[in-house]
gemmi code that builds the backbone of each chain (N, CA, C; Angstrom):
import gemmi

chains = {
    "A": [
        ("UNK", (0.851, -1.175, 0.000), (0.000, 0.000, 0.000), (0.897, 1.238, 0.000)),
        ("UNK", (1.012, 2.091, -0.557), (1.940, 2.880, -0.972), (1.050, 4.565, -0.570)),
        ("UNK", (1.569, 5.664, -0.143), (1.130, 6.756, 0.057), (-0.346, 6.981, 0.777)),
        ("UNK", (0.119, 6.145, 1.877), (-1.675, 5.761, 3.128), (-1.387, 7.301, 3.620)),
        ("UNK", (-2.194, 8.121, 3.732), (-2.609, 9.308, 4.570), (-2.628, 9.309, 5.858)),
        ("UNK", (-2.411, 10.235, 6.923), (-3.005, 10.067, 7.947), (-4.560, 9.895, 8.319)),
        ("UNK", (-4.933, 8.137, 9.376), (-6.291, 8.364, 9.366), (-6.611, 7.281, 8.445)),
        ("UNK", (-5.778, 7.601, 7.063), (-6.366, 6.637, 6.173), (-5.897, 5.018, 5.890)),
        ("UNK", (-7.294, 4.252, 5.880), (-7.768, 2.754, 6.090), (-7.992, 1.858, 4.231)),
        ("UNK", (-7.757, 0.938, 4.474), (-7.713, 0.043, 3.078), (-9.157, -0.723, 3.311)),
        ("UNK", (-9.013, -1.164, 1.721), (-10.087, -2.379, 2.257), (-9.475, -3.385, 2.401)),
        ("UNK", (-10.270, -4.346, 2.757), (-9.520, -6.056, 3.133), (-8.630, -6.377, 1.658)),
        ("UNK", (-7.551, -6.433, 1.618), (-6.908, -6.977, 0.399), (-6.485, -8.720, 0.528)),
        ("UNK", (-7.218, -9.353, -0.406), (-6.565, -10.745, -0.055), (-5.495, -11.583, -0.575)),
        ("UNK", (-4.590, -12.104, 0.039), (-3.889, -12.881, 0.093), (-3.543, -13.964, -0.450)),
        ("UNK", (-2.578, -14.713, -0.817), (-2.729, -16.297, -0.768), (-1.817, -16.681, 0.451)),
        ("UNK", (-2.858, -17.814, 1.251), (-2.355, -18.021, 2.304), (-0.827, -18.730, 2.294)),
        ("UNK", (0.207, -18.130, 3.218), (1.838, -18.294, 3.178), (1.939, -17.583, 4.477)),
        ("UNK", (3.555, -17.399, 4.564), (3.829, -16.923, 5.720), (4.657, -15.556, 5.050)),
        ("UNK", (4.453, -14.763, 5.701), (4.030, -13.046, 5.388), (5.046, -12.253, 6.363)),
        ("UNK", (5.902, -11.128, 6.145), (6.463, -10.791, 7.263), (5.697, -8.884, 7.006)),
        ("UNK", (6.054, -7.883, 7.903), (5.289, -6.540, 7.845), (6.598, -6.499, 7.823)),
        ("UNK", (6.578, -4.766, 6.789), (7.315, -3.849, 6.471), (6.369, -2.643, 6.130)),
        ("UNK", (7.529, -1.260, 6.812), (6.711, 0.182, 5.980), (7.492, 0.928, 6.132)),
        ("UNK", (7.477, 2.196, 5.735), (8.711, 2.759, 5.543), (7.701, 4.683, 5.285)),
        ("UNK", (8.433, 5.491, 6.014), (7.984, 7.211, 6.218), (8.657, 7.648, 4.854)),
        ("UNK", (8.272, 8.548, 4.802), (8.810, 9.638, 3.515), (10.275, 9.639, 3.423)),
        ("UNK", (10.819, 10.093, 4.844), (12.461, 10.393, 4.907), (13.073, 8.753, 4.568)),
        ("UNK", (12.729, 7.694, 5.090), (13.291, 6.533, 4.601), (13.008, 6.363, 3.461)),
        ("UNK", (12.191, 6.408, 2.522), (11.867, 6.231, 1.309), (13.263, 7.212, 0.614)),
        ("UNK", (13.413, 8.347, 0.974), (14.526, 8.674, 0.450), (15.963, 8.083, 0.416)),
        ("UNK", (16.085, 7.539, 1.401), (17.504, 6.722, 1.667), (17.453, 5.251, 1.087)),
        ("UNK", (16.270, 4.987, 0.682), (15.537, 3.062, 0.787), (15.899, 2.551, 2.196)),
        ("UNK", (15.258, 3.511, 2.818), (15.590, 2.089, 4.110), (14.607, 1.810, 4.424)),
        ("UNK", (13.818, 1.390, 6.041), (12.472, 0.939, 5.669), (12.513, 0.114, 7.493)),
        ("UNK", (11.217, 0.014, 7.970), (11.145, -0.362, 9.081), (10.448, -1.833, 8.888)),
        ("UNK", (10.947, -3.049, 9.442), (10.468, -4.194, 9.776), (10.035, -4.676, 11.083)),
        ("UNK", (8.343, -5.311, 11.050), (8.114, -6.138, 12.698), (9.224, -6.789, 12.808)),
        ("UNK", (9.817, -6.945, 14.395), (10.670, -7.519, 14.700), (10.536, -9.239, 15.367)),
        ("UNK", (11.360, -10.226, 14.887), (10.865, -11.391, 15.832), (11.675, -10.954, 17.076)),
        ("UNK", (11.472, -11.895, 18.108), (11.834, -12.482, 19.092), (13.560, -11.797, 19.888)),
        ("UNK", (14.054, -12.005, 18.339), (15.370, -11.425, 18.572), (16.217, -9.994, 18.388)),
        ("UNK", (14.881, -9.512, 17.393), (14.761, -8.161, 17.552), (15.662, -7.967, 16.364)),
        ("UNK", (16.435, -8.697, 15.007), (17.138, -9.038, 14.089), (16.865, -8.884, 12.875)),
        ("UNK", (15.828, -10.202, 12.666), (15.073, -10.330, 11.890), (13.421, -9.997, 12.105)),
        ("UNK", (12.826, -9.738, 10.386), (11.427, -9.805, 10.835), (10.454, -11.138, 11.658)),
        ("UNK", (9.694, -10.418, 11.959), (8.830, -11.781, 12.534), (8.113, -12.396, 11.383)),
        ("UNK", (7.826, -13.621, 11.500), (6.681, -14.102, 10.175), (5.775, -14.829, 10.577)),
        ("UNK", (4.886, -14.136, 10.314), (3.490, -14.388, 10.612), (2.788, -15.631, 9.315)),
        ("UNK", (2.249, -16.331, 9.970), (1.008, -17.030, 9.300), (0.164, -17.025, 9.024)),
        ("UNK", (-0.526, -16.494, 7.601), (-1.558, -16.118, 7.310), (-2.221, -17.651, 6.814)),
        ("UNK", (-3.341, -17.866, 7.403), (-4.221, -18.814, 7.058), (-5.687, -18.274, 6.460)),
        ("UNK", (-5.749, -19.872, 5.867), (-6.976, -19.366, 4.882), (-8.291, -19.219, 5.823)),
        ("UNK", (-8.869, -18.244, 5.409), (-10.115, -17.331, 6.232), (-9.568, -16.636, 7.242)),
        ("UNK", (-8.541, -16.146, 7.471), (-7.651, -15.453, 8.613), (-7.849, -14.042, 8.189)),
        ("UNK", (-8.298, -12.851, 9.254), (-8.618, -11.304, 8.748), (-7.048, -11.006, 9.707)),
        ("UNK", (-6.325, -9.422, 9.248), (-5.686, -9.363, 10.020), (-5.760, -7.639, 9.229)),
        ("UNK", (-5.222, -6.829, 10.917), (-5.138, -5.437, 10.649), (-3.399, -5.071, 10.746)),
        ("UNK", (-2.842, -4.500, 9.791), (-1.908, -4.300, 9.809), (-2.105, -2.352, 10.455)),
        ("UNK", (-1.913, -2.145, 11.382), (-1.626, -0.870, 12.039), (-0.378, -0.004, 12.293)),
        ("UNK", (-0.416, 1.317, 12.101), (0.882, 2.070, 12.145), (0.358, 2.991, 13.211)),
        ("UNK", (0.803, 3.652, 14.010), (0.443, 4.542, 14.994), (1.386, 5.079, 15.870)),
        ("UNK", (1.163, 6.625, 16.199), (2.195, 7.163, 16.866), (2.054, 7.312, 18.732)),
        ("UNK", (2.753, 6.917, 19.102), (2.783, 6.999, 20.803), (3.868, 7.568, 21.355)),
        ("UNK", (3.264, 8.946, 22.033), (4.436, 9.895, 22.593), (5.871, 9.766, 21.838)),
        ("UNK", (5.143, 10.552, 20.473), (5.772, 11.240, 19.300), (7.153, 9.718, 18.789)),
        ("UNK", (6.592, 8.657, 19.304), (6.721, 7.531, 18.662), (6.644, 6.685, 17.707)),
        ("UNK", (6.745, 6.552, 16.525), (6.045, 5.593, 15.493), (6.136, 4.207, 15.641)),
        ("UNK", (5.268, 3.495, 15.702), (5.200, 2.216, 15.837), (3.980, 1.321, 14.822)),
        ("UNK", (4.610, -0.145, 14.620), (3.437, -0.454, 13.626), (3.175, -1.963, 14.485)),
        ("UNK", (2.412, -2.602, 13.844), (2.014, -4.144, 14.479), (1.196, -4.371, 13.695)),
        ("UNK", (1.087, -5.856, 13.320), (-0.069, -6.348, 13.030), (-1.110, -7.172, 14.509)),
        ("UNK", (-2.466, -6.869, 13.491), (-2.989, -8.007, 14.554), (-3.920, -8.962, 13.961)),
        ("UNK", (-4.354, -9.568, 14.343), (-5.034, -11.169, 13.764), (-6.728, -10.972, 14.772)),
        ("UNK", (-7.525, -10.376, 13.482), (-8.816, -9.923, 13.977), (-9.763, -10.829, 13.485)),
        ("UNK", (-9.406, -12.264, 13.545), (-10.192, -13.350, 12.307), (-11.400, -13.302, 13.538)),
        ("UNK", (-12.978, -13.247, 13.201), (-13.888, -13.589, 13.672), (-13.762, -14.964, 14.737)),
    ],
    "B": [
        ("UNK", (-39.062, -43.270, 2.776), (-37.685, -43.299, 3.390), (-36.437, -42.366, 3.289)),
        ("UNK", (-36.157, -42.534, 2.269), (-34.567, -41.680, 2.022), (-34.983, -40.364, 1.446)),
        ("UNK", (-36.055, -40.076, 0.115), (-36.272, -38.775, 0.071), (-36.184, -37.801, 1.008)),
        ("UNK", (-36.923, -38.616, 1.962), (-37.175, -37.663, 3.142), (-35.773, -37.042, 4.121)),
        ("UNK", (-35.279, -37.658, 4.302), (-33.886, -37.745, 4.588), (-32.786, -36.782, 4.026)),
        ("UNK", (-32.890, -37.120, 2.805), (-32.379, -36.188, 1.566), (-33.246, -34.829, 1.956)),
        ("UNK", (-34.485, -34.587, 2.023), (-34.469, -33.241, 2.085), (-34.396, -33.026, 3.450)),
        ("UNK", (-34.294, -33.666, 4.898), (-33.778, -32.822, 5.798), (-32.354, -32.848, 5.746)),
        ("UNK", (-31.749, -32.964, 5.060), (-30.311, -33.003, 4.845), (-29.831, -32.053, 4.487)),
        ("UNK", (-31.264, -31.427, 2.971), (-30.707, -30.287, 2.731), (-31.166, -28.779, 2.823)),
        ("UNK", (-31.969, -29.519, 4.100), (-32.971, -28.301, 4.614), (-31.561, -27.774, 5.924)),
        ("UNK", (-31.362, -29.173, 6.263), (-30.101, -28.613, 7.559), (-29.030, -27.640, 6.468)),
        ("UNK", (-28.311, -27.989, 5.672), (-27.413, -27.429, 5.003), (-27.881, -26.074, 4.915)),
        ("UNK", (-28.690, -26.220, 4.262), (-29.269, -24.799, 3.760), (-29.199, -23.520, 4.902)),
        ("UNK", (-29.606, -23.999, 5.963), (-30.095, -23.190, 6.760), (-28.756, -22.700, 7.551)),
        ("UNK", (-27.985, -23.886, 7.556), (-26.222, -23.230, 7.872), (-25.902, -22.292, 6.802)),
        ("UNK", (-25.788, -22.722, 5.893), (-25.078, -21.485, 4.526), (-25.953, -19.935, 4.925)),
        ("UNK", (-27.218, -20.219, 4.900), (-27.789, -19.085, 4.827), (-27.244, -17.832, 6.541)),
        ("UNK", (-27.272, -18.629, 7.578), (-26.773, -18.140, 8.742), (-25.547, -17.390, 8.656)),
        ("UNK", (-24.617, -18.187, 7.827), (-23.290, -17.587, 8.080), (-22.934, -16.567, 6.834)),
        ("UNK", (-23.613, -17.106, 5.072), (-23.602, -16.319, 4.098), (-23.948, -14.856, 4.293)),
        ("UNK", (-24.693, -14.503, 4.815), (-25.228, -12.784, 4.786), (-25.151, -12.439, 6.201)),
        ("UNK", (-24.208, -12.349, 6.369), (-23.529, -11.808, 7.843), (-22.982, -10.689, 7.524)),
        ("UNK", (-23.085, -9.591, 8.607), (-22.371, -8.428, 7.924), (-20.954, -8.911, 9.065)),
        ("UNK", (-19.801, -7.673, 9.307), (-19.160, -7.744, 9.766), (-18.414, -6.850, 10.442)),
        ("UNK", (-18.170, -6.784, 12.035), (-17.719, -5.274, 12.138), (-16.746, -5.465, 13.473)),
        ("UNK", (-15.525, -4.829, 13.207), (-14.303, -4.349, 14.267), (-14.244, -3.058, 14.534)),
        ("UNK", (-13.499, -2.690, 15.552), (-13.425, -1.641, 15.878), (-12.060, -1.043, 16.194)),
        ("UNK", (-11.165, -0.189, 16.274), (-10.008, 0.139, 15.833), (-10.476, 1.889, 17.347)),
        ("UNK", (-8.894, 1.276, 18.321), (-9.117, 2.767, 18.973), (-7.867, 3.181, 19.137)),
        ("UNK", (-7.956, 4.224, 18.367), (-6.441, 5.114, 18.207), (-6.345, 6.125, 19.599)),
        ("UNK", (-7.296, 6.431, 20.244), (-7.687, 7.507, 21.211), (-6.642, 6.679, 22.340)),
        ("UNK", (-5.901, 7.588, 23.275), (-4.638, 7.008, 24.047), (-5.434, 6.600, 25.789)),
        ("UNK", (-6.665, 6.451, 25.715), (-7.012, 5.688, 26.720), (-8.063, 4.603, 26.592)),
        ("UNK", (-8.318, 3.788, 27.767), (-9.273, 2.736, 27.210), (-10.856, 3.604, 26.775)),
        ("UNK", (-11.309, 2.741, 26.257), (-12.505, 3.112, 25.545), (-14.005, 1.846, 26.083)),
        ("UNK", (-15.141, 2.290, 26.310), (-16.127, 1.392, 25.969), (-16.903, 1.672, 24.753)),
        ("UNK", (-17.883, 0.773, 24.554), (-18.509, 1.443, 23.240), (-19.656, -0.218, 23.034)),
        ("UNK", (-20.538, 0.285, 22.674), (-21.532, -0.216, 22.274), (-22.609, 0.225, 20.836)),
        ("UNK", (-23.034, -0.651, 20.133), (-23.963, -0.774, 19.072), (-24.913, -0.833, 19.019)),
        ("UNK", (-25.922, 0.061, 19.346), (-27.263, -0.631, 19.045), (-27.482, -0.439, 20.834)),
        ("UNK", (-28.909, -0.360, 21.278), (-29.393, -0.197, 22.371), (-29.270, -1.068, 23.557)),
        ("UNK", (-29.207, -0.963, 24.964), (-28.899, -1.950, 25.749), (-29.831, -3.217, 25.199)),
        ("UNK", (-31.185, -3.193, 25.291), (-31.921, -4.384, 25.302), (-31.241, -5.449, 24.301)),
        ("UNK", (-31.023, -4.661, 22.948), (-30.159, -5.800, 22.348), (-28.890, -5.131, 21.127)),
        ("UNK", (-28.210, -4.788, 22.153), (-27.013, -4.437, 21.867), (-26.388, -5.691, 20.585)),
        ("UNK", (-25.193, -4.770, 19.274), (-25.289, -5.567, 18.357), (-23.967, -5.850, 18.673)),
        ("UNK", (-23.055, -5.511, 19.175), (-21.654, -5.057, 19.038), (-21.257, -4.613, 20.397)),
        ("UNK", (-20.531, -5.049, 21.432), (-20.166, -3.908, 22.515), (-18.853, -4.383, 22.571)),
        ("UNK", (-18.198, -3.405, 23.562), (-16.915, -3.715, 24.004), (-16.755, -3.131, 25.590)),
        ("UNK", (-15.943, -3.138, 26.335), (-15.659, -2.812, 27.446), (-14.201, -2.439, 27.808)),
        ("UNK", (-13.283, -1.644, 27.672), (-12.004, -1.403, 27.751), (-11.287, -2.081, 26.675)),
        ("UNK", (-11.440, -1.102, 25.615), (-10.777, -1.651, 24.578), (-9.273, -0.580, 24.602)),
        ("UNK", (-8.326, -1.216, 24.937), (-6.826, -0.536, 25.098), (-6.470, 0.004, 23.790)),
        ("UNK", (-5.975, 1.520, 23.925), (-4.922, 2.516, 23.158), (-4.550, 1.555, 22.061)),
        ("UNK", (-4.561, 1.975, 20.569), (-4.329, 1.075, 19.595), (-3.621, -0.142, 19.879)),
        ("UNK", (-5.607, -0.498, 20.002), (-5.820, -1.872, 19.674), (-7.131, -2.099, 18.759)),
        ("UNK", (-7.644, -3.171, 17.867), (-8.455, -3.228, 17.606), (-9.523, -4.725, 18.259)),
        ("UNK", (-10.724, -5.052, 18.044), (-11.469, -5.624, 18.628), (-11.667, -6.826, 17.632)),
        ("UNK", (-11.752, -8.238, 17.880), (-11.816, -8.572, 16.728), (-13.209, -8.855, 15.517)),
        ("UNK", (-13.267, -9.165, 14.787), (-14.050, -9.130, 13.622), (-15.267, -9.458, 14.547)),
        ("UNK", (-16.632, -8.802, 14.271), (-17.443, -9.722, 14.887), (-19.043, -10.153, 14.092)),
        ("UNK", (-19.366, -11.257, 13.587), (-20.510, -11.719, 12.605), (-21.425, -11.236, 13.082)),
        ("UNK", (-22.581, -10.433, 12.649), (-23.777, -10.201, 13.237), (-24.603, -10.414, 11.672)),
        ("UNK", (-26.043, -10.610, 12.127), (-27.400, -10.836, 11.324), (-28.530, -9.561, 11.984)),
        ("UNK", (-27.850, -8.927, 12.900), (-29.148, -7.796, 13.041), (-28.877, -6.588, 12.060)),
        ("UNK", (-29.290, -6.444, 11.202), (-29.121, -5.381, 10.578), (-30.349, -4.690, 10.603)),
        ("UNK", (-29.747, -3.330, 10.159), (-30.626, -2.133, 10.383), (-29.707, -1.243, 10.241)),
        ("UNK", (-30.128, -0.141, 11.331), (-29.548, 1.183, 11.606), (-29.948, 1.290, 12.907)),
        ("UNK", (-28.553, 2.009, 13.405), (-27.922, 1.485, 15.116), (-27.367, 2.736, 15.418)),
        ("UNK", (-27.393, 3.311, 17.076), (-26.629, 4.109, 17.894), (-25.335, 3.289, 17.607)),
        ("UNK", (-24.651, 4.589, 17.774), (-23.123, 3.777, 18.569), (-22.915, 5.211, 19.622)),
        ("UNK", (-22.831, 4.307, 20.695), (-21.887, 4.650, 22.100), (-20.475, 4.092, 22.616)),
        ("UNK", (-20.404, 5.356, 23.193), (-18.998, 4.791, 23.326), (-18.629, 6.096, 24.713)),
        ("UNK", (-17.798, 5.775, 25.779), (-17.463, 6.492, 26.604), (-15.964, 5.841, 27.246)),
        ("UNK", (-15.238, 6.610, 27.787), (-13.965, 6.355, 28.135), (-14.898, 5.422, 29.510)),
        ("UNK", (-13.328, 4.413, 29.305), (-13.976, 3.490, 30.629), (-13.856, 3.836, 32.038)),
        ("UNK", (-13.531, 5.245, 32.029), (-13.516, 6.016, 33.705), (-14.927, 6.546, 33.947)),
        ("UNK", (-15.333, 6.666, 32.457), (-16.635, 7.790, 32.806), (-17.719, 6.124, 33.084)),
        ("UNK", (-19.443, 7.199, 33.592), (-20.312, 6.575, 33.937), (-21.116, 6.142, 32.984)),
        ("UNK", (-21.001, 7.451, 32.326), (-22.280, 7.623, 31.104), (-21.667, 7.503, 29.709)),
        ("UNK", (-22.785, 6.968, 28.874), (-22.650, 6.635, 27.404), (-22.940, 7.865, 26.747)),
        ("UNK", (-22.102, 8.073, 26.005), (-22.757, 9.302, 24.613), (-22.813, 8.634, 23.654)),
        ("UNK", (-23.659, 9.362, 22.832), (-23.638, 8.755, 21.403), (-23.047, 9.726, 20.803)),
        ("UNK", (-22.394, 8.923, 19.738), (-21.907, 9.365, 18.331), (-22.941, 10.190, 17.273)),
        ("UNK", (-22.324, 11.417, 17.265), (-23.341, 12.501, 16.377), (-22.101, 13.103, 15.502)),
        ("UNK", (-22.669, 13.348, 14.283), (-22.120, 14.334, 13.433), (-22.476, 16.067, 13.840)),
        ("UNK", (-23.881, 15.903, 14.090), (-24.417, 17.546, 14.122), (-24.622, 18.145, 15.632)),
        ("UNK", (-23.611, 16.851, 16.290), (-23.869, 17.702, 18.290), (-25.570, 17.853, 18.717)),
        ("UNK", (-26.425, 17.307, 17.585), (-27.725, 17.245, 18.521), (-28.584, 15.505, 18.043)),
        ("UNK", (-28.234, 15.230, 17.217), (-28.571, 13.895, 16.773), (-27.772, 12.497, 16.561)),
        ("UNK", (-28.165, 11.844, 16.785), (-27.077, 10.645, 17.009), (-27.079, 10.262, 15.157)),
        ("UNK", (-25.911, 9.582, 15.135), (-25.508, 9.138, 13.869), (-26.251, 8.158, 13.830)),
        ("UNK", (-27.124, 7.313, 12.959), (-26.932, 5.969, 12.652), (-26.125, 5.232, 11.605)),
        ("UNK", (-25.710, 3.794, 11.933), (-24.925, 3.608, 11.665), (-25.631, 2.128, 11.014)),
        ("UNK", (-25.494, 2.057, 9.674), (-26.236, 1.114, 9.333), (-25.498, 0.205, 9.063)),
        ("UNK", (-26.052, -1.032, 9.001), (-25.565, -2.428, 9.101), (-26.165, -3.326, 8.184)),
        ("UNK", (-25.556, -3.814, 6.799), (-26.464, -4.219, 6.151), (-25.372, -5.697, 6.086)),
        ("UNK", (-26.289, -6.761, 5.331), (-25.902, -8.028, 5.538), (-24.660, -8.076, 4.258)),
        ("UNK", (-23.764, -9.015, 4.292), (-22.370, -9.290, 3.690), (-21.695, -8.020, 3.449)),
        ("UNK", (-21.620, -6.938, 4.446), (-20.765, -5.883, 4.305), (-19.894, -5.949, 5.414)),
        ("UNK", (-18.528, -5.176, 5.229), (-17.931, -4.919, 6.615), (-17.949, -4.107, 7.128)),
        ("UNK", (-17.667, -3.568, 8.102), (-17.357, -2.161, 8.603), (-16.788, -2.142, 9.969)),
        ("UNK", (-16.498, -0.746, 9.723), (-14.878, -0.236, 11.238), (-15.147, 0.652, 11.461)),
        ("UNK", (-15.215, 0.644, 12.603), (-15.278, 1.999, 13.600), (-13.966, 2.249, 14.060)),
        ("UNK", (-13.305, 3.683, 13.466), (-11.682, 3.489, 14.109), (-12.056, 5.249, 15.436)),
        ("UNK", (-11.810, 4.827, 15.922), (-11.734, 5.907, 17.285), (-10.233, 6.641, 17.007)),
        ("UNK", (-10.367, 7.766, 16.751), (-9.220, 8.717, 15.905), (-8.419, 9.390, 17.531)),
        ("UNK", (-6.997, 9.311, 17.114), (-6.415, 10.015, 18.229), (-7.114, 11.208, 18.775)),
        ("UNK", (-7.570, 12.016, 18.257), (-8.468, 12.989, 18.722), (-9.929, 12.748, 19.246)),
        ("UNK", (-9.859, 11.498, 19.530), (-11.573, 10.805, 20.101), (-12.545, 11.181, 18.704)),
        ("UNK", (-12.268, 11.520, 17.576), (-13.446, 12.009, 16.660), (-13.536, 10.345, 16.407)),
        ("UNK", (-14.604, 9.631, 15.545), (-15.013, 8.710, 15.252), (-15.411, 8.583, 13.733)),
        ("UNK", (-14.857, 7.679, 13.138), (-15.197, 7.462, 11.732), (-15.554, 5.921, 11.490)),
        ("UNK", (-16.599, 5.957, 10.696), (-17.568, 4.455, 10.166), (-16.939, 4.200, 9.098)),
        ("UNK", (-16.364, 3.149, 8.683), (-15.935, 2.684, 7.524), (-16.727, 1.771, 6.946)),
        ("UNK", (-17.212, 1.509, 5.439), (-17.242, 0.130, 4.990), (-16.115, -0.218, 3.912)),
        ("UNK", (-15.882, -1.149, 4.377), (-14.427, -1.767, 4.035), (-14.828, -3.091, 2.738)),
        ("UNK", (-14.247, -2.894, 1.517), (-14.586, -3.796, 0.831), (-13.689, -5.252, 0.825)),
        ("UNK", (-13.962, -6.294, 0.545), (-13.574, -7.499, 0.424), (-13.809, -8.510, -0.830)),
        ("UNK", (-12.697, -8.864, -1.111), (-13.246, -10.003, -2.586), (-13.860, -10.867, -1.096)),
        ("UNK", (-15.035, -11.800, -2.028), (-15.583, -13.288, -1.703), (-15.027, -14.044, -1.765)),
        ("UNK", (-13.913, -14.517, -1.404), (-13.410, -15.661, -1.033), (-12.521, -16.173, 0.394)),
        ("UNK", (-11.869, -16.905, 0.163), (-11.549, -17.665, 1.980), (-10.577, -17.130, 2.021)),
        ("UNK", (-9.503, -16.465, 1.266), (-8.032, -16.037, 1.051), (-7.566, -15.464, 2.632)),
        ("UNK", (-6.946, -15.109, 2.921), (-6.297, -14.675, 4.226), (-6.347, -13.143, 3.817)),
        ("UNK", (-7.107, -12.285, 4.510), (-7.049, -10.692, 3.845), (-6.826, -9.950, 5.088)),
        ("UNK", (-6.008, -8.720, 4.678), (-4.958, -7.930, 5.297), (-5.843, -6.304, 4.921)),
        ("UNK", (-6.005, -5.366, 6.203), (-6.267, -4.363, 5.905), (-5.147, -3.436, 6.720)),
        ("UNK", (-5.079, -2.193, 6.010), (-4.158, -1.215, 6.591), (-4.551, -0.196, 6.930)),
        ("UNK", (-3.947, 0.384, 8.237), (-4.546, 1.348, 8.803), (-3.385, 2.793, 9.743)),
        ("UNK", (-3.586, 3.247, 8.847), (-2.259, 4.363, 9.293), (-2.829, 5.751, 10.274)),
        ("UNK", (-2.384, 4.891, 11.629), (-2.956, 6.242, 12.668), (-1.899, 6.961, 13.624)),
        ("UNK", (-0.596, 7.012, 12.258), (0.327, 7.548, 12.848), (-0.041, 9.111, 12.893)),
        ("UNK", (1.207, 10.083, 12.823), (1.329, 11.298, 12.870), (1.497, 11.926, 11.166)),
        ("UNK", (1.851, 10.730, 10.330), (2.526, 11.633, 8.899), (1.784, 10.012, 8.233)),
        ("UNK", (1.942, 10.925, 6.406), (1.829, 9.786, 5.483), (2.830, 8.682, 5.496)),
        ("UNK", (2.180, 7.441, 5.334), (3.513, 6.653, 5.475), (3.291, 6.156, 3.995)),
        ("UNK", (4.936, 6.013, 3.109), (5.157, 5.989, 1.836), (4.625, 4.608, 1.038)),
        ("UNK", (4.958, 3.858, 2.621), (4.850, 2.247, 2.122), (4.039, 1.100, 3.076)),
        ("UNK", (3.748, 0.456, 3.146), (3.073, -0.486, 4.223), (3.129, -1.920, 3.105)),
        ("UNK", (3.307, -2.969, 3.883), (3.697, -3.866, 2.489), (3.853, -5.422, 3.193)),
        ("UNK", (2.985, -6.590, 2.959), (3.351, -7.568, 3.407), (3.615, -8.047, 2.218)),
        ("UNK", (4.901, -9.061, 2.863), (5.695, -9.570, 1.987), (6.884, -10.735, 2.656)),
        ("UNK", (7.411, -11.606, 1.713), (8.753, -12.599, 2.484), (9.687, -11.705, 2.787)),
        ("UNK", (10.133, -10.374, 1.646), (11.125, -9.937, 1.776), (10.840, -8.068, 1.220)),
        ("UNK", (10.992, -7.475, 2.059), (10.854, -5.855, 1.498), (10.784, -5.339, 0.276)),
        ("UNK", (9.938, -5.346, -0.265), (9.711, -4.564, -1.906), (9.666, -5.586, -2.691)),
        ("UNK", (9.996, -6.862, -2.411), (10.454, -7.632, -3.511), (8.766, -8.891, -3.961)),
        ("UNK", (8.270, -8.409, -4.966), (7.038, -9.181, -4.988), (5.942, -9.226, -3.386)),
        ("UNK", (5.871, -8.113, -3.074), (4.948, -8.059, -2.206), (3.702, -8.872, -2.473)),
        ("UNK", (2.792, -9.286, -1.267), (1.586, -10.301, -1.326), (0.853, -9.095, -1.205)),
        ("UNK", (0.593, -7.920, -0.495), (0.177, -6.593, -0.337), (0.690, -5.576, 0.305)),
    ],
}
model = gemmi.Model(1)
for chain_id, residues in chains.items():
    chain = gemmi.Chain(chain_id)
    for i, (resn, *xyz) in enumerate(residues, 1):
        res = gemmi.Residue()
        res.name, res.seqid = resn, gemmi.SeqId(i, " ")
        for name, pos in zip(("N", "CA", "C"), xyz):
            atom = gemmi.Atom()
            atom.name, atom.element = name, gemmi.Element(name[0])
            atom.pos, atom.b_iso = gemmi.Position(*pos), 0.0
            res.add_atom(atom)
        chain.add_residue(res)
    model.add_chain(chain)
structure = gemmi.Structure()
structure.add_model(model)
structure.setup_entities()
């Protein structure tokens, strides 16, 4: 998803079910190509998530005390 | 004997597909930096509620068959009382709910409130929505094995 607004939401885009890691990246990194990844366990590499079939999930970016932070979460009914 | 059989067979079937086929669908998303309650639709038969839903987090997906058009309340979980959600400060919004649609209520860092309906292909696929409630545009958001390279979305 490329140039999300503040505020602004997607619709459900689907998948083929695999294992998936999150990445996103601000304006100023886009200039350099660098780019922010969820972290696993070790804080190294990304984490990789499992997307299964009929699985909903919200990928979220949000700022906390002038923080940026992203996460996914796994909102399957 | 068996006709009969055969059609409660596919009277049972039927009546599953139809239950779960025209379901609408709705989460809720709270960017606002304290907990939140919030409810759908009137106490007697509330469609949707929540009770301390924590600083971005969202709630998960939830199937409903009552459709219509619904209050939404919602009050920080310190306070007593419910307000409703109004556009014009004297009338409550409704918020309609129609069957095989989705929709999101994201609670905006500034407590304002926005209704989404969120589209979806029909099928079982594993689907990913994005939601940017940072401070600035973000350039990229992207699942994938590996950064930029053939993204899945």
């Amino acid at each position: 998803m490329e140039n999300l607004k503040e505020n602004g939401i997607t619709t459900f885009v689907s998948v083929l079910p695999d294992n998936y890691s999150c990445y996103w990246q601000f304006p100023e990194q886009a200039k350099q190509n660098q780019w922010f990844y969820y972290p696993d366990a070790t804080g190294k590499n990304p984490e990789i998530f499992s997307f299964k079939t009929g699985s909903y999930f919200l990928f979220l970016a949000y700022t906390k005390a002038r923080v940026d932070y992203a996460i996914l979460w796994n909102i399957t009914p | 004997m068996k006709p009969r059989f055969i059609i409660l067979i596919i009277i049972i079937l039927t009546s599953n597909m139809t239950a779960f086929a025209g379901s609408a669908k709705l989460f809720c998303v709270n960017l606002y930096s304290e907990d939140l309650d919030f409810q759908l639709g009137e106490d007697s038969k509330p469609i949707f509620y929540f009770n301390g839903l924590k600083p971005y987090t969202p709630t998960r997906i939830l199937s409903s068959n009552n459709f219509g058009k619904h209050i939404f309340y919602f009050k920080l979980s310190t306070e007593k009382t419910f307000h409703f959600w109004s556009t014009d400060k004297k009338n409550p919004q409704l918020c309609t709910v129609e069957a095989d649609k989705t929709y999101c209520f994201v609670i905006g860092v500034d407590g304002s409130i926005e209704y989404y309906i969120l589209a979806e292909k029909n099928d079982n696929n594993p689907k990913v929505c994005f939601l940017n409630g940072s401070n600035s545009t973000i350039s990229r958001m992207e699942i994938s094995k590996e950064w930029n390279k053939n993204p899945a979305a």
